[in-house]
N, CA, C and O atoms as CSV, one atom per row, in Angstrom:
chain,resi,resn,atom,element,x,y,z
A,1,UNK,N,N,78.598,106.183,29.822
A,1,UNK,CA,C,78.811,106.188,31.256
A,1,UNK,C,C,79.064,104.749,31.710
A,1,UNK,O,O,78.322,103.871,31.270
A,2,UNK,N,N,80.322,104.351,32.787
A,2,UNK,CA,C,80.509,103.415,33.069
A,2,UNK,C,C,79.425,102.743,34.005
A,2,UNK,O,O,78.876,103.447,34.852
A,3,UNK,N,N,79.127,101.531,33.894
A,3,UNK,CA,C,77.940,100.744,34.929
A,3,UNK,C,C,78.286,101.256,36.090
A,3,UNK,O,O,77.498,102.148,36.406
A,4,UNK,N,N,79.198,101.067,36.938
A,4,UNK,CA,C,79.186,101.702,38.231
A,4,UNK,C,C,78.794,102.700,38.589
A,4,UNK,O,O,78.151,102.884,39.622
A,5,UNK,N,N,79.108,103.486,37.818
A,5,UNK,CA,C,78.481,105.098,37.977
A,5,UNK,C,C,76.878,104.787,38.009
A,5,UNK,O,O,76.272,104.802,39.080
A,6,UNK,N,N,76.369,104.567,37.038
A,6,UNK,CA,C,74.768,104.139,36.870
A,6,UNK,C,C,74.355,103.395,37.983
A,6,UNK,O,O,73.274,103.759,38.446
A,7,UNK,N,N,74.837,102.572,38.474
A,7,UNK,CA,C,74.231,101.416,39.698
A,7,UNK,C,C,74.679,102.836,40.862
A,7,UNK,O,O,73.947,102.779,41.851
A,8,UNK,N,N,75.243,103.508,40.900
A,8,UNK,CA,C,75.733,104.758,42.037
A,8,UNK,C,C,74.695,105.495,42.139
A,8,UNK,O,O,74.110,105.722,43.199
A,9,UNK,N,N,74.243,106.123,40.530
A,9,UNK,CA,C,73.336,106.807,40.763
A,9,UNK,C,C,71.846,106.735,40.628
A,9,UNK,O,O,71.079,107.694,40.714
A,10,UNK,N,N,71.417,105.055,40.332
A,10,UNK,CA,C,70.143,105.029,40.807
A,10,UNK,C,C,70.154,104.460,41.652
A,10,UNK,O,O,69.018,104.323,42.107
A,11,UNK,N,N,71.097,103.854,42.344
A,11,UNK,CA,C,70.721,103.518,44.133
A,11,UNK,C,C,70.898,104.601,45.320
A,11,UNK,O,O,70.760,104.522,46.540
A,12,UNK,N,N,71.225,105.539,44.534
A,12,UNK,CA,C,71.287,106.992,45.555
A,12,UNK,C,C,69.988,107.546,45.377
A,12,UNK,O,O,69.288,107.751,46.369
A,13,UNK,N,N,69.497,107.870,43.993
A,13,UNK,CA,C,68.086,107.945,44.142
A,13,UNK,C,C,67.185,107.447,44.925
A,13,UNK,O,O,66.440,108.113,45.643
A,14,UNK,N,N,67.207,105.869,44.799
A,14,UNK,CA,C,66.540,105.251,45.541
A,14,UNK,C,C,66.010,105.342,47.208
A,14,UNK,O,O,64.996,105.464,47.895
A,15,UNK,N,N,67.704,105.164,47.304
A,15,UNK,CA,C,67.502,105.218,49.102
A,15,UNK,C,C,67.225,106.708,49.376
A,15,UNK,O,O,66.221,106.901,50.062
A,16,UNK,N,N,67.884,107.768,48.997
A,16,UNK,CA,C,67.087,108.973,49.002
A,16,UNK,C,C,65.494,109.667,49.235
A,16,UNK,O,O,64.902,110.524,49.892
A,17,UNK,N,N,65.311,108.738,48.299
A,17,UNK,CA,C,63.649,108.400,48.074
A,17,UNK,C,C,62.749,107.631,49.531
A,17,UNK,O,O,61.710,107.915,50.127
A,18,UNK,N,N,63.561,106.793,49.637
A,18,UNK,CA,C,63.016,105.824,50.445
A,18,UNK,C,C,63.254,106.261,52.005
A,18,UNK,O,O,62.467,105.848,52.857
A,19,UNK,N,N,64.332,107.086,52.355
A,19,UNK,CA,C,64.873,107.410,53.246
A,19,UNK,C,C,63.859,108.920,53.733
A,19,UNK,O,O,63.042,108.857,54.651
A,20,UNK,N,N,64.063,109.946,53.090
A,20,UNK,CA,C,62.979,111.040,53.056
A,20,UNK,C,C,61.405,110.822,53.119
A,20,UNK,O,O,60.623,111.569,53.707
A,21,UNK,N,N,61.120,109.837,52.514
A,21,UNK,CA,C,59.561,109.343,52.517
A,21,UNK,C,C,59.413,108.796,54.315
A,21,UNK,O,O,58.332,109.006,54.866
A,22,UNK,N,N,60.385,108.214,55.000
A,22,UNK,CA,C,60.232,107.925,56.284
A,22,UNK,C,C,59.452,109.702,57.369
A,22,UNK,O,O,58.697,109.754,58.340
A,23,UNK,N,N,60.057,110.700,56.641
A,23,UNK,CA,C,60.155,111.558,57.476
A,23,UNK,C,C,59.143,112.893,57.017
A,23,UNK,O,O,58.987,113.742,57.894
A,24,UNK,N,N,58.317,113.166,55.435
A,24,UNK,CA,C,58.385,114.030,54.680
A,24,UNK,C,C,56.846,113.867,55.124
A,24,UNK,O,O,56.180,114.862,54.838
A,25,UNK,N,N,56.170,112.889,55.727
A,25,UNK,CA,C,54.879,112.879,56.035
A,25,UNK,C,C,54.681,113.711,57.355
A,25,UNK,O,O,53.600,114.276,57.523
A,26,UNK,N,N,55.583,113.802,58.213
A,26,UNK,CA,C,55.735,114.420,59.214
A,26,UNK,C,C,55.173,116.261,59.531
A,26,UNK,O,O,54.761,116.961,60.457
A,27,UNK,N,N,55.520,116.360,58.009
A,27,UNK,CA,C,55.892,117.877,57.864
A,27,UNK,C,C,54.465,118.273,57.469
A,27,UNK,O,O,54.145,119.436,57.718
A,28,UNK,N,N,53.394,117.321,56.780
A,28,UNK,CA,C,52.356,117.422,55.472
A,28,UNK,C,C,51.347,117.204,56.339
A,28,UNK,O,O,50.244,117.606,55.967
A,29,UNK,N,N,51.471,116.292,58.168
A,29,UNK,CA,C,50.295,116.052,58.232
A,29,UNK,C,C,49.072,116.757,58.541
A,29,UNK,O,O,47.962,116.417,58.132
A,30,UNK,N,N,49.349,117.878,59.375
A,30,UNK,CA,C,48.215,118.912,59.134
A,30,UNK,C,C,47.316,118.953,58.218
A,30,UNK,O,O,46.110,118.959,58.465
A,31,UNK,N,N,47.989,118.995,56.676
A,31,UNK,CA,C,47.125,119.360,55.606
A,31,UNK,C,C,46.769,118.320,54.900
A,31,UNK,O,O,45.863,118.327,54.066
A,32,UNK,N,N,47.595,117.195,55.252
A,32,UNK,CA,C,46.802,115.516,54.796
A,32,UNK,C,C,45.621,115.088,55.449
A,32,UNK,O,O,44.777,114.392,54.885
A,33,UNK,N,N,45.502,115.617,57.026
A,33,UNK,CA,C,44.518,115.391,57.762
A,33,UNK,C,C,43.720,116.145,57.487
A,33,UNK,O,O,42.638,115.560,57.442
A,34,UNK,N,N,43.596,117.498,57.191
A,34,UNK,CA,C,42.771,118.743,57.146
A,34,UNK,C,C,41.702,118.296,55.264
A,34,UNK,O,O,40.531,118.091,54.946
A,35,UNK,N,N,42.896,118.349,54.641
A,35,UNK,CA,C,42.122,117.722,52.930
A,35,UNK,C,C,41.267,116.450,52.871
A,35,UNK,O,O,40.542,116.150,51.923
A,36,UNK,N,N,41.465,115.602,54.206
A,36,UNK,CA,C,40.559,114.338,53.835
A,36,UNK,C,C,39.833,114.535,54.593
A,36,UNK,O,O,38.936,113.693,54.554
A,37,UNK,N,N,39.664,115.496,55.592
A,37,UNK,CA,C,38.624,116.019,56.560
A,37,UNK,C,C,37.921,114.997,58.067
A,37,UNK,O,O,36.834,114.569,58.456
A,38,UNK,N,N,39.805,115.010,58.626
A,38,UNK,CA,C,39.687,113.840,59.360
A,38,UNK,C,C,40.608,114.319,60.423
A,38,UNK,O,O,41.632,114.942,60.142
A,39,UNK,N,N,40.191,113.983,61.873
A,39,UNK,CA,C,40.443,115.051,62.928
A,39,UNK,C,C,40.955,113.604,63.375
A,39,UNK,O,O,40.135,112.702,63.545
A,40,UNK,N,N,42.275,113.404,63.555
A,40,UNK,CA,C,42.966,112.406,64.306
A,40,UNK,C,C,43.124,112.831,65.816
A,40,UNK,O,O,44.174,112.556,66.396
A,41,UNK,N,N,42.261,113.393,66.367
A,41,UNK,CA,C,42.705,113.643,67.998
A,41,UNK,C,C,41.146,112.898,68.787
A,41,UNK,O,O,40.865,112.715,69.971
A,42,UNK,N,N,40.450,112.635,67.627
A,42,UNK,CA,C,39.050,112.755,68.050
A,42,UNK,C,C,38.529,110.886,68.881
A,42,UNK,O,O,39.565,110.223,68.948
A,43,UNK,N,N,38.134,110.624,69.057
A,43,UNK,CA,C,38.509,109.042,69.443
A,43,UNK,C,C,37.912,108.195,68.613
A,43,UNK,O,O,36.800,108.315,68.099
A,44,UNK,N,N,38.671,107.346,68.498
A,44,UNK,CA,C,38.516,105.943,67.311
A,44,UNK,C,C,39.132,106.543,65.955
A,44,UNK,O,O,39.280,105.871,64.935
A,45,UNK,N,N,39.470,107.900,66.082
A,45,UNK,CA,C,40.260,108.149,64.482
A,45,UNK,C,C,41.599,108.743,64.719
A,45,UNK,O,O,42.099,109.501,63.887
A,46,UNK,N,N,42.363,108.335,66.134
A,46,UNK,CA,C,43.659,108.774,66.451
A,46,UNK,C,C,44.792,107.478,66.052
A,46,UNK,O,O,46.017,107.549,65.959
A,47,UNK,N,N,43.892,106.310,65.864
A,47,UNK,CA,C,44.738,104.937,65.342
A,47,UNK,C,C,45.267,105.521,63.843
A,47,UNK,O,O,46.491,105.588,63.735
A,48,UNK,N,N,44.545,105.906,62.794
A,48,UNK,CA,C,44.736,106.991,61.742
A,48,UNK,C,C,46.131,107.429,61.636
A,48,UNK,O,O,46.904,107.072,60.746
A,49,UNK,N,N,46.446,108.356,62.759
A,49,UNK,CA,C,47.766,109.027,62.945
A,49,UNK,C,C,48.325,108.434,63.352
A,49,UNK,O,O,49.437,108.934,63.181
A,50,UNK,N,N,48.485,107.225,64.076
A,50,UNK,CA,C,49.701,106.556,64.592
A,50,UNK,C,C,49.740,105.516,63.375
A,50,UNK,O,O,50.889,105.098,63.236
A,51,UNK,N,N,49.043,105.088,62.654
A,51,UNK,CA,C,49.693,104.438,60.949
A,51,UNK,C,C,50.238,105.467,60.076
A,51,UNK,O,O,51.298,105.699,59.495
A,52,UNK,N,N,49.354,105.869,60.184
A,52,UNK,CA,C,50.304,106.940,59.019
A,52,UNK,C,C,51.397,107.669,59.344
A,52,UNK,O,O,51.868,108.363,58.442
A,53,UNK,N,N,52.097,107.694,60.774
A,53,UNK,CA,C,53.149,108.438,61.057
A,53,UNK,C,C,54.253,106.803,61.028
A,53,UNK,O,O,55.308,106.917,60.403
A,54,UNK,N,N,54.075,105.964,61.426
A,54,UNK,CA,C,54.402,104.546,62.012
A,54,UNK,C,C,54.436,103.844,61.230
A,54,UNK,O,O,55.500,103.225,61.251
A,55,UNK,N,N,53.375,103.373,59.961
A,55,UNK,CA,C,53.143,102.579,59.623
A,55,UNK,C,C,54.389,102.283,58.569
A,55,UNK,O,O,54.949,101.187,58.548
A,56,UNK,N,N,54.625,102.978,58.018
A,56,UNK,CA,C,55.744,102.811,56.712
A,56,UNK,C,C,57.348,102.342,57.701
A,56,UNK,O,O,58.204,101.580,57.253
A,57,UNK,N,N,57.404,102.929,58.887
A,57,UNK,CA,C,58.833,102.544,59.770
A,57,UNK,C,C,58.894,100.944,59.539
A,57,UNK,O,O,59.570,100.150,58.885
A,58,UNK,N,N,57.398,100.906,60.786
A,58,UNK,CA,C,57.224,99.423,60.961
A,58,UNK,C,C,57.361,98.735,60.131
A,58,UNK,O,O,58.166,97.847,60.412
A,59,UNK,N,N,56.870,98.661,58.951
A,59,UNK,CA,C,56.420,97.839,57.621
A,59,UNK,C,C,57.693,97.321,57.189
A,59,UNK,O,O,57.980,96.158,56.905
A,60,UNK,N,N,58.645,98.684,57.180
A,60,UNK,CA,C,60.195,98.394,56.145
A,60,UNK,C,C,60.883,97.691,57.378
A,60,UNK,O,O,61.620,96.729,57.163
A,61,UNK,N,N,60.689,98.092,58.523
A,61,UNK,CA,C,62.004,97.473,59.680
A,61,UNK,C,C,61.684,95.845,59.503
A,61,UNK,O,O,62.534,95.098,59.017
A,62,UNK,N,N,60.761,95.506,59.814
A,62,UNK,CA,C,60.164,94.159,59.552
A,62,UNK,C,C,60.490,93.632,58.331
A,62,UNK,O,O,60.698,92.425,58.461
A,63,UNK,N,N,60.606,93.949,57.370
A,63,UNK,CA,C,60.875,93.390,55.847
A,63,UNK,C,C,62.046,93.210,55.245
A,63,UNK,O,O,62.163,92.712,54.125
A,64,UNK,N,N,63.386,93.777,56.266
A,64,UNK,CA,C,64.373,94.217,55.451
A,64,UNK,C,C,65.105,92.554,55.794
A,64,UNK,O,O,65.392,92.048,54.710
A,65,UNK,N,N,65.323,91.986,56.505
A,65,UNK,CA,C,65.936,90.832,56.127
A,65,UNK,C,C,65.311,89.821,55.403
A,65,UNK,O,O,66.015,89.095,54.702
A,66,UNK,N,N,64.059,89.643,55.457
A,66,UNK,CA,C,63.383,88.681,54.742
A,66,UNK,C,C,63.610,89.268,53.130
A,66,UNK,O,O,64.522,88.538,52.743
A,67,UNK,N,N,63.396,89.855,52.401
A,67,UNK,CA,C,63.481,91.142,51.616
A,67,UNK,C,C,65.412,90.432,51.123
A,67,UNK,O,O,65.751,89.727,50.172
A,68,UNK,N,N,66.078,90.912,52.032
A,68,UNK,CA,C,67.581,90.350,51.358
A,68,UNK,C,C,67.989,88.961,51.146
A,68,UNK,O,O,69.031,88.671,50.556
A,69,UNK,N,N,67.284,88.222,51.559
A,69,UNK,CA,C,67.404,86.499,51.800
A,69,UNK,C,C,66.728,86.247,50.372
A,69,UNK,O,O,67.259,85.397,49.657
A,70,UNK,N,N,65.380,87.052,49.815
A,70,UNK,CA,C,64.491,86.619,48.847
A,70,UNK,C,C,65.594,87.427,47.406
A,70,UNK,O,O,65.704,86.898,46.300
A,71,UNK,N,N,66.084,88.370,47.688
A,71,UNK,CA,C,66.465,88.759,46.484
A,71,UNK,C,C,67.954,88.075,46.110
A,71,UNK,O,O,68.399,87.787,44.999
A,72,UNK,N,N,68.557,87.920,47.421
A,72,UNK,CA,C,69.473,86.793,46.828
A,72,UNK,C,C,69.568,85.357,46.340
A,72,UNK,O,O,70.493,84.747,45.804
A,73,UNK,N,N,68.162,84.948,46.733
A,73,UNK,CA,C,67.520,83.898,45.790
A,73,UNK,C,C,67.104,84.120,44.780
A,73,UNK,O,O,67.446,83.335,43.896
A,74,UNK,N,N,66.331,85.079,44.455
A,74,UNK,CA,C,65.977,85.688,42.887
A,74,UNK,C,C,66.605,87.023,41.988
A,74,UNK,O,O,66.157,87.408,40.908
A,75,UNK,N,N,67.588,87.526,42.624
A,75,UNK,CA,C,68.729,88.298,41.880
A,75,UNK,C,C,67.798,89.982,42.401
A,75,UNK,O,O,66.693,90.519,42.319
A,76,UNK,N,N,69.319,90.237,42.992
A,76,UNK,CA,C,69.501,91.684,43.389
A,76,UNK,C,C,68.662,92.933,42.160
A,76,UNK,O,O,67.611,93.535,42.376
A,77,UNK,N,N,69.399,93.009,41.099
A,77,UNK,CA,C,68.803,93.986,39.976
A,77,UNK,C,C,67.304,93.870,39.863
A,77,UNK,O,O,66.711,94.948,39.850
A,78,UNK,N,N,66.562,92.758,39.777
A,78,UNK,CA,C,65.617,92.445,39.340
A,78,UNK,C,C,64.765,92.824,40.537
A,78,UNK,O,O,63.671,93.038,40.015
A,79,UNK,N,N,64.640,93.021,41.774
A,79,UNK,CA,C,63.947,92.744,42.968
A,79,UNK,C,C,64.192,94.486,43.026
A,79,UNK,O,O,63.247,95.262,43.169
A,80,UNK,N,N,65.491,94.889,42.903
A,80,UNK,CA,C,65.746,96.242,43.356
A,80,UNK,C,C,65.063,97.240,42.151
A,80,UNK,O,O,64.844,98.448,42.244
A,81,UNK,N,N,64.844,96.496,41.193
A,81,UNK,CA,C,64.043,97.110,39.900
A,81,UNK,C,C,62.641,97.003,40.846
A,81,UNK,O,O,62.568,97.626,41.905
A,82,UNK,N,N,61.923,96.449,40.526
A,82,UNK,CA,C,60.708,95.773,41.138
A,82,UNK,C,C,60.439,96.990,42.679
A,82,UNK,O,O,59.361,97.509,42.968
A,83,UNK,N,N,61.473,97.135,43.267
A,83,UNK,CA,C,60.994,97.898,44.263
A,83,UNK,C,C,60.830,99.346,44.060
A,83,UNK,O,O,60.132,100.038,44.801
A,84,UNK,N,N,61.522,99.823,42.981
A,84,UNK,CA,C,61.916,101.047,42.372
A,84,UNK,C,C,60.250,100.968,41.545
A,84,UNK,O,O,59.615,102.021,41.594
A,85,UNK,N,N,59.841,100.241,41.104
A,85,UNK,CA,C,58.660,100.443,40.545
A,85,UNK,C,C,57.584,100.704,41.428
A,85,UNK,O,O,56.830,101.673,41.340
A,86,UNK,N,N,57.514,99.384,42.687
A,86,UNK,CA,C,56.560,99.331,43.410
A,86,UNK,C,C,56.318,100.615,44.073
A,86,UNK,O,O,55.228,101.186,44.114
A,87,UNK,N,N,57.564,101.081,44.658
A,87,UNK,CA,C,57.661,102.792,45.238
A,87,UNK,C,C,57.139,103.590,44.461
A,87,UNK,O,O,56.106,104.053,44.943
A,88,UNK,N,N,57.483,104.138,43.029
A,88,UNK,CA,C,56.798,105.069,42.422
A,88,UNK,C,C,55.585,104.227,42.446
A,88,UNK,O,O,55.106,104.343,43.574
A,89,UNK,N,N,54.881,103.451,41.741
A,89,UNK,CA,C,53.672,103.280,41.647
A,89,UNK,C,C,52.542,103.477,43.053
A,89,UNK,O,O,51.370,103.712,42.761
A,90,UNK,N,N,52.875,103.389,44.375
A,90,UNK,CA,C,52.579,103.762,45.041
A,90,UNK,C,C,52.346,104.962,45.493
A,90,UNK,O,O,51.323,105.378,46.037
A,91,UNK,N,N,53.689,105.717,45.166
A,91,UNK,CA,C,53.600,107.137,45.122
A,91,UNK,C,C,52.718,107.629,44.478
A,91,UNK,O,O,51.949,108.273,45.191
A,92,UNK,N,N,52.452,107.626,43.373
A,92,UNK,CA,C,51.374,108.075,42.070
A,92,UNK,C,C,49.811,107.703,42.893
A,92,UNK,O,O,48.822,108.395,42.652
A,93,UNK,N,N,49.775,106.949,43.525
A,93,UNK,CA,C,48.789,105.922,43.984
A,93,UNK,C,C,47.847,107.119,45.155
A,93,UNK,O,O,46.716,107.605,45.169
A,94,UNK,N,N,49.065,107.196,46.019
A,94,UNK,CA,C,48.959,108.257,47.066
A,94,UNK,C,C,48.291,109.849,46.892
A,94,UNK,O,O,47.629,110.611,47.597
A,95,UNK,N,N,49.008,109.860,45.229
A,95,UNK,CA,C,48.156,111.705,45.232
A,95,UNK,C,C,46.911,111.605,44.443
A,95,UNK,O,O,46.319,112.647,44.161
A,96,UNK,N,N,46.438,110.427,44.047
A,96,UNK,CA,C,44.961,110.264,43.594
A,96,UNK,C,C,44.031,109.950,44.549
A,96,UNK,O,O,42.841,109.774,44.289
A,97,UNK,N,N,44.707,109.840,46.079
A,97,UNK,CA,C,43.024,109.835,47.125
A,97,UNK,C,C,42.643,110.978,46.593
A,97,UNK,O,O,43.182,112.047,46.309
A,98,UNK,N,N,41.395,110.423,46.510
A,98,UNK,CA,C,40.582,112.305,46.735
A,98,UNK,C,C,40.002,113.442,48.111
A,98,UNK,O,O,39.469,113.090,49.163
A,99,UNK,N,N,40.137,114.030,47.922
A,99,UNK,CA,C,40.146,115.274,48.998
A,99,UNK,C,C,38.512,115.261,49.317
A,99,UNK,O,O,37.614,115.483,48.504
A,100,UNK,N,N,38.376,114.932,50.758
A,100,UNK,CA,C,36.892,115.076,51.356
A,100,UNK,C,C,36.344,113.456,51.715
A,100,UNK,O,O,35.176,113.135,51.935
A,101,UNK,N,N,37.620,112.500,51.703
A,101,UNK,CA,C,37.323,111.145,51.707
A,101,UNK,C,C,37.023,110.514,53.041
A,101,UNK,O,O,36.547,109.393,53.223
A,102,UNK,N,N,37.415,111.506,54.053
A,102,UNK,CA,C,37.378,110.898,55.203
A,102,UNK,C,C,37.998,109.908,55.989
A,102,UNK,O,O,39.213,110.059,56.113
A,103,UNK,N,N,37.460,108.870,56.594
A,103,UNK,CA,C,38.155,107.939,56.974
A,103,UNK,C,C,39.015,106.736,55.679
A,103,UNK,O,O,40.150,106.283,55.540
A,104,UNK,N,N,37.732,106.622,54.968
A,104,UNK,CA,C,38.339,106.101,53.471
A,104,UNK,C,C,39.076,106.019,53.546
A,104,UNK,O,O,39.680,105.143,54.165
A,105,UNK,N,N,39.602,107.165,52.770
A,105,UNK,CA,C,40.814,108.404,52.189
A,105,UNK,C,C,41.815,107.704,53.186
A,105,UNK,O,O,42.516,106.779,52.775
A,106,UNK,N,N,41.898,108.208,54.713
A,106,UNK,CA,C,43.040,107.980,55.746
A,106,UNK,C,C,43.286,106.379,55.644
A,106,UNK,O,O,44.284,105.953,56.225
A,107,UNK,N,N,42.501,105.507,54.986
A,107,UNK,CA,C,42.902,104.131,55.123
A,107,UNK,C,C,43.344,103.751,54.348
A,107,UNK,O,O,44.082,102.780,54.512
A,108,UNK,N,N,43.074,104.488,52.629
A,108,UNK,CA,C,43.918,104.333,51.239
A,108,UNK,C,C,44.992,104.509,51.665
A,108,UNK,O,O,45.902,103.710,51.443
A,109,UNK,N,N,45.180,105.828,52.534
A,109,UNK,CA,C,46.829,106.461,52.923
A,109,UNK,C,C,47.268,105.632,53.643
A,109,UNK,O,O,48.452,105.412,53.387
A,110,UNK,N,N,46.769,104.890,54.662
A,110,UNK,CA,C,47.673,104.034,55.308
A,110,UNK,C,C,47.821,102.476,54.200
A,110,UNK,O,O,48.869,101.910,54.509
A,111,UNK,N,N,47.269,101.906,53.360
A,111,UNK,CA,C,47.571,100.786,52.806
A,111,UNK,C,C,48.486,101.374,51.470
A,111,UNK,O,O,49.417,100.582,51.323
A,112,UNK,N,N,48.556,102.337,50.567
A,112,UNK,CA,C,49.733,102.955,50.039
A,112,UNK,C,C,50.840,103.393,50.516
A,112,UNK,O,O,51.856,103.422,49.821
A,113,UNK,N,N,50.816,103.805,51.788
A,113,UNK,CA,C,51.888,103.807,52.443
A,113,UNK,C,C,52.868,102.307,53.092
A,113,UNK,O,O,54.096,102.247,53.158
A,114,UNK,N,N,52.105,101.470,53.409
A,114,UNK,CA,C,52.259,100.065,53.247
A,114,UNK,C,C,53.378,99.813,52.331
A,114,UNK,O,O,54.595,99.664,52.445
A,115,UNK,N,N,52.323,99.824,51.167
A,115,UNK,CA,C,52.740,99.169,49.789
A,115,UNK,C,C,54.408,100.146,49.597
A,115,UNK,O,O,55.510,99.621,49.440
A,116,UNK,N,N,54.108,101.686,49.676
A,116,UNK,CA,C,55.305,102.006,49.347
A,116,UNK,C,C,56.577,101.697,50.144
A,116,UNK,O,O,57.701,101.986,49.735
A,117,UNK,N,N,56.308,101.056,51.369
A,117,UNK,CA,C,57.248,100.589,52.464
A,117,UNK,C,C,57.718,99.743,52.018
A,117,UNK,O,O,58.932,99.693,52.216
A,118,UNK,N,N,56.865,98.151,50.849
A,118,UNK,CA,C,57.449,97.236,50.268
A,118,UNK,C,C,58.365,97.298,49.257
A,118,UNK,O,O,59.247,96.575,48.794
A,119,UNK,N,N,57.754,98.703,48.991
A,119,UNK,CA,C,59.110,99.165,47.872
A,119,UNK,C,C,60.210,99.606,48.118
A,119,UNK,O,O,61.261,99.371,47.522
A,120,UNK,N,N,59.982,100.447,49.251
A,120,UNK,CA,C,61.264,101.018,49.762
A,120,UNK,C,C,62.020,99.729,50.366
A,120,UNK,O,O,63.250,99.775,50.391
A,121,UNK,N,N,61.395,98.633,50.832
A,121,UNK,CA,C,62.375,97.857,51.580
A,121,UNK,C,C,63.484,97.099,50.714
A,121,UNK,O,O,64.620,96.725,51.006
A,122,UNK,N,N,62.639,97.001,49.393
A,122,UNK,CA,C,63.721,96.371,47.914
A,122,UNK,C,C,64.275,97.227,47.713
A,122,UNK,O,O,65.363,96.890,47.246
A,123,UNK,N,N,64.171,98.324,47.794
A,123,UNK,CA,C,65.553,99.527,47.946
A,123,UNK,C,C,66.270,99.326,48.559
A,123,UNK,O,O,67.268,98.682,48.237
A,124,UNK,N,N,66.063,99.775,49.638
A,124,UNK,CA,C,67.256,99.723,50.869
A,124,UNK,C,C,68.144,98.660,51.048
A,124,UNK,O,O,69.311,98.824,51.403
A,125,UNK,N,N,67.569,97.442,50.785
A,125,UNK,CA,C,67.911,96.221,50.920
A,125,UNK,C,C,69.290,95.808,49.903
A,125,UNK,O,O,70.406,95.445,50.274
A,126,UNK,N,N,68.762,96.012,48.464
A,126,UNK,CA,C,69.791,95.726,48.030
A,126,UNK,C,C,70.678,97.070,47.220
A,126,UNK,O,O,71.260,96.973,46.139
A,127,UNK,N,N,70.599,98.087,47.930
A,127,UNK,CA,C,71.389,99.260,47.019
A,127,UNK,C,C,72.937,99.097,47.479
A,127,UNK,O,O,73.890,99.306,46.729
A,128,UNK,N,N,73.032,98.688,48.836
A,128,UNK,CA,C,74.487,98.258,49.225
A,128,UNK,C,C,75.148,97.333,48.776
A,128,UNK,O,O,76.373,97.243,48.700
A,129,UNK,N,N,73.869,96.164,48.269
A,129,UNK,CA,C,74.699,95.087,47.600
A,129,UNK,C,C,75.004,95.258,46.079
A,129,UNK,O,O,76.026,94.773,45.593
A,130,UNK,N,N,73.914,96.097,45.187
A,130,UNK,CA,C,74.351,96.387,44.178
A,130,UNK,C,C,75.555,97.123,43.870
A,130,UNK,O,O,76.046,96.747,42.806
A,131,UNK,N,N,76.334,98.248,44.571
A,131,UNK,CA,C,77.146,98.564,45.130
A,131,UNK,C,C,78.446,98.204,45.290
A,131,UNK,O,O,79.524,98.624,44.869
A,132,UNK,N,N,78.070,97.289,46.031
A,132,UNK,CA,C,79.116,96.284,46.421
A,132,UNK,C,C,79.827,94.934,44.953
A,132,UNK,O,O,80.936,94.402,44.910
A,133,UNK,N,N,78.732,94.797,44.051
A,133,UNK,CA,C,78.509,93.830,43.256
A,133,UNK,C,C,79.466,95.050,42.123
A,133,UNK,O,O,80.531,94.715,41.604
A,134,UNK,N,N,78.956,96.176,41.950
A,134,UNK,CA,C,79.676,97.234,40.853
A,134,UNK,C,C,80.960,97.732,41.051
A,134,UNK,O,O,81.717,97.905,40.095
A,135,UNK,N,N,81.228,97.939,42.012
A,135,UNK,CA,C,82.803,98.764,42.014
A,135,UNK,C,C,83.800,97.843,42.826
A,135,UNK,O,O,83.563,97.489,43.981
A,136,UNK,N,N,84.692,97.561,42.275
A,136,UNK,CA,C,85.807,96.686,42.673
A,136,UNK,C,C,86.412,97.106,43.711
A,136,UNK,O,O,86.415,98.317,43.936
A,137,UNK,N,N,87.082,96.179,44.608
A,137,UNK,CA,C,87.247,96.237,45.808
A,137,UNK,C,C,88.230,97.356,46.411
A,137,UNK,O,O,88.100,97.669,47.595
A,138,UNK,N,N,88.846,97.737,45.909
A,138,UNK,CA,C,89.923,98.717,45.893
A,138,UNK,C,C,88.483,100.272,45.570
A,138,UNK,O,O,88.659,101.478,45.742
A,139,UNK,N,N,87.639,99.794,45.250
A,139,UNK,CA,C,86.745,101.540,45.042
A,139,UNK,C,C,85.769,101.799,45.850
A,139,UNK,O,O,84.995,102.753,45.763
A,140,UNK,N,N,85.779,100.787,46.820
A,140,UNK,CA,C,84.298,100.500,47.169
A,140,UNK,C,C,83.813,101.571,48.473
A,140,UNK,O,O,82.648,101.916,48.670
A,141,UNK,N,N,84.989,101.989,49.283
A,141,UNK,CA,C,84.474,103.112,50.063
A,141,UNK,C,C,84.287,104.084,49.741
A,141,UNK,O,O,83.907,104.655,50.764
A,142,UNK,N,N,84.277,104.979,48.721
A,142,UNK,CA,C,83.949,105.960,47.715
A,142,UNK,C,C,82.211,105.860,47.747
A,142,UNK,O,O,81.479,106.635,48.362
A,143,UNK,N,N,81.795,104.750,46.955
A,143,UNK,CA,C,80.694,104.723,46.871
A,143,UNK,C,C,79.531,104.325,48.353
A,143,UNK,O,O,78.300,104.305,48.365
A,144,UNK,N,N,80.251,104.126,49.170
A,144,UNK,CA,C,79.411,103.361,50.049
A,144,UNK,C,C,79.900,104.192,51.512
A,144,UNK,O,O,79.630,103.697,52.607
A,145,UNK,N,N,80.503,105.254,51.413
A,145,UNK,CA,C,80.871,106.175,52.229
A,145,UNK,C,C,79.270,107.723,52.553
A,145,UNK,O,O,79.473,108.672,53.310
């Protein structure tokens, strides 16, 4: 398989990944709140739900230029690797709270969610430029369409 194709199709993964994770908590929180046994309406544990719905937006909106300035000082592949790790490892991170943790639990979820925001932001950041770096100029709206 030609490199372009490969840089196509793990930066589609990626942002895929990174892009759906913005929104897929949305759908879960009932039963994320209900399994750690934590009533976000109740007072002093409604900050809870506004990180964990918020927190991953905020985290990546904030990161994404600093994030492209650093990887073009230390090379696109390597940073966009690095974020591809940091994301899964976070992910993995996320389904080992344990169930009945309480506030804990809701604060693991909000600092893994964090972390996976740092990953997603080395995604997002450079999948256009890898992109851009793989398919020659004459191909490039194909991939980036």
């Amino acid at each position: 398989m030609e490199y372009k194709w490969v840089v196509l199709t793990n930066t589609t993964l990626g942002v895929i990944m990174s892009s759906i994770n913005m929104y897929i908590v949305l759908i879960s929180l009932p039963t994320i709140f209900r399994g750690l046994n934590v009533n976000p309406f109740l007072p002093g544990e409604f900050d809870y739900l506004l990180w964990v719905l918020m927190g991953y937006n905020i985290v990546l909106a904030s990161i994404l230029v600093t994030f492209g300035r650093i990887s073009d000082l230390f090379g696109r592949t390597r940073l966009y690797t690095l974020g591809f790790i940091t994301f899964a490892v976070a992910s993995v991170l996320l389904s080992l709270i344990p169930s009945d943790s309480g506030n804990f639990g809701a604060l693991l979820l909000i600092v893994f969610r964090v972390v996976q925001a740092i990953g997603g932001g080395f995604i997002m950041v450079n999948s256009t430029a890898l992109l851009t770096d793989a398919f020659p100029p004459g191909e490039r709206g194909r991939p980036l369409a």
